[in-house]
N, C-alpha and C positions, 0 to 999 in steps of 0.2 A: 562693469567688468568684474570687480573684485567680486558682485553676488551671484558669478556662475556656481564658481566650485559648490556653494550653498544650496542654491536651486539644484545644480546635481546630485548631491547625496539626498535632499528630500523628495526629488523623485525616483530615487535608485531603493529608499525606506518604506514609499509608498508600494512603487516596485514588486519588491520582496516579502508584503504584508500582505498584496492580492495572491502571490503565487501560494502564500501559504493558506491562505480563506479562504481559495477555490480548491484544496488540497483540503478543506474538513466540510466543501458544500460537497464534493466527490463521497466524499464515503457517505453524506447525510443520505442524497440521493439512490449512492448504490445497495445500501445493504437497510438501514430502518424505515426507508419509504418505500423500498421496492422490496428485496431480494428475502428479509426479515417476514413480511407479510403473506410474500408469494409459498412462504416454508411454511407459514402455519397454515395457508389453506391447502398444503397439500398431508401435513402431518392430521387432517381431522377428515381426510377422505380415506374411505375403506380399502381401496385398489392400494394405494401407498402403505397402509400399515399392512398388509397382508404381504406386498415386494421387498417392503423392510424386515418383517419377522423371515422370511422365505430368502433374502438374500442382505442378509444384514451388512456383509462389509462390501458391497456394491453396491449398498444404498449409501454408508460411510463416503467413499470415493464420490459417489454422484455430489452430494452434498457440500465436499469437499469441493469439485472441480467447480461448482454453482458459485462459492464465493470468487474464485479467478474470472470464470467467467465476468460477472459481475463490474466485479473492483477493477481488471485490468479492463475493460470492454469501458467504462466509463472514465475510466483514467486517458484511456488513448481517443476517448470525444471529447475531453476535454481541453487536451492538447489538441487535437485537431480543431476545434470550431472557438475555444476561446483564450488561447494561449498563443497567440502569433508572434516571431516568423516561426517556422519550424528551428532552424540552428539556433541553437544558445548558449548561455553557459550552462555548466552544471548548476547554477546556485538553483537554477528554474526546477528541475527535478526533485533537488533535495528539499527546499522548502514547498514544495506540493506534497511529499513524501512524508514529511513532518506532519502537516498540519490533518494529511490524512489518519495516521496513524495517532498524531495526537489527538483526536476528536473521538477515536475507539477509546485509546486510554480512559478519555474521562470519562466516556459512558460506562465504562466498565465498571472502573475502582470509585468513582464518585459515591454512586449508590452505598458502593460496599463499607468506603468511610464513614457514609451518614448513618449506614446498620452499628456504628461503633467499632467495627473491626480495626485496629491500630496497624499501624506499618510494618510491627515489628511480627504481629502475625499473617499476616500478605506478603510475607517475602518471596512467596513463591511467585505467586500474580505478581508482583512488582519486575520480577526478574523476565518472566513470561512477556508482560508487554513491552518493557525493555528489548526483547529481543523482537516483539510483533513489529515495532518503532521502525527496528532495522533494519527489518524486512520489508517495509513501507518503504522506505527511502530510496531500496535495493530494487524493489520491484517497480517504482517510477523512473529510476535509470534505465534499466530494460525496456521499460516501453518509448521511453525518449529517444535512447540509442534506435528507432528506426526510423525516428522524424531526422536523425543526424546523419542516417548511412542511404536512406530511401527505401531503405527494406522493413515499411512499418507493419505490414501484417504479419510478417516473419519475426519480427522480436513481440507483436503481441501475443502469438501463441506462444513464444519462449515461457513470459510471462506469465498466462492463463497457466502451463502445466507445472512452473516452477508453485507457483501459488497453489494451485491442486491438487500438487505432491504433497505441501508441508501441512496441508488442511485434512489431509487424508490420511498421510505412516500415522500423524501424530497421536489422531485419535483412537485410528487402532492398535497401534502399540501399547497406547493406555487401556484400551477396552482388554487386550490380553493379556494385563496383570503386571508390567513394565514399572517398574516406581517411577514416581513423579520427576525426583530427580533423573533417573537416566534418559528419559523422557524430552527434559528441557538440556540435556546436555546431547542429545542427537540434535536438539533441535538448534543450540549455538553452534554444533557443527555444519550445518548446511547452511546458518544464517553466514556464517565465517566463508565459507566455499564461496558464495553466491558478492557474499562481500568483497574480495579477493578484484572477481569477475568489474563490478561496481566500477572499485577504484582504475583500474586499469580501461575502463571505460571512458575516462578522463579524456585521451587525447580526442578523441569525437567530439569534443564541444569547442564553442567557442572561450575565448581567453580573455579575460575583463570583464569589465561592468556590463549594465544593461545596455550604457550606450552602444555597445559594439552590436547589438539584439540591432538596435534599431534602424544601424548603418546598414547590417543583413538585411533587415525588409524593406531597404528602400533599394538594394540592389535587385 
């Protein structure tokens, strides 16, 4: 008896370490094995570079909405077919939301470290994925909050257009001359809004450890 509590926290570590690995095989899958590749072979065909020079910031938005599509489309397959039961806690979200967001990070800034670039000149990108991070987290609540109310198709478009919004002002704001700074401080401001939203999301889940996950799917 005294080795339950034991054996619970190590399956509650084990737990918490898949939601987060299946939160950086999500984005491995959604965007450099799929979404990445599907861009280049459209950025070397002639009809798209001729739509893009002809309608350049609706090819911006398309672009944009392609990563939600994507990222939220295989975030809500993965709660659907390998994250059971549907109700949980929050923790489930947020560490899929991390380990998504953190597996972008490193692809991003890793490179950039080994080119020699120092932290103290990346403070912008450091700032920018800081806030990508958050927005990861934020947009896996969203799509969780439909496995918690039954309305999942309905928070996954939330989702897709929130994602296709911030993928889209942001680059063209930049394209039309915007500084970086005020740039990334629109963009702490919708992450803040959507943040807001998140937290108060809270009461949709369940309350406790995993155990309580598992007392749900045996109900």
């Amino acid at each position: 008896m005294p080795d339950l509590p034991k054996t619970n926290r190590s399956h509650r570590v084990i737990q918490y370490l898949l939601w987060f690995v299946l939160g950086a095989a999500c984005f491995s899958v959604s965007q450099p094995l799929l979404r990445i590749p599907l861009l280049g072979l459209l950025n070397h065909s002639m009809w798209f570079t001729m739509f893009s020079t002809l309608h350049s910031v609706l090819a911006v938005v398309l672009i944009g909405f392609s990563a939600g599509v994507f990222e939220e489309g295989f975030r809500f397959l993965f709660k659907q077919f390998l994250l059971r039961p549907a109700k949980c806690t929050i923790a489930q979200p947020l560490l899929f939301g991390l380990g998504h967001g953190g597996i972008e990070a490193g692809l991003i800034l890793i490179p950039l470290l080994m080119q020699g670039y120092t932290f103290s000149v990346l403070h912008m990108a450091l700032i920018e994925r800081v806030l990508a991070m958050l927005l990861h987290l934020i947009l896996a609540v969203i799509v969780w909050n439909g496995f918690q109310t039954g309305h999942r198709f309905r928070y996954l478009a939330a989702a897709i257009v929130l994602h296709g919004l911030v993928d889209s002002v942001l680059p063209l704001l930049a394209r039309s001359g915007v500084q970086v700074v005020f740039v990334e401080l629109i963009f702490a401001g919708m992450v803040l809004c959507a943040g807001a939203y998140a937290v108060l999301s809270r009461k949709l889940y369940l309350q406790g450890g995993t155990e309580n996950e598992e007392e749900n799917a045996e109900t």
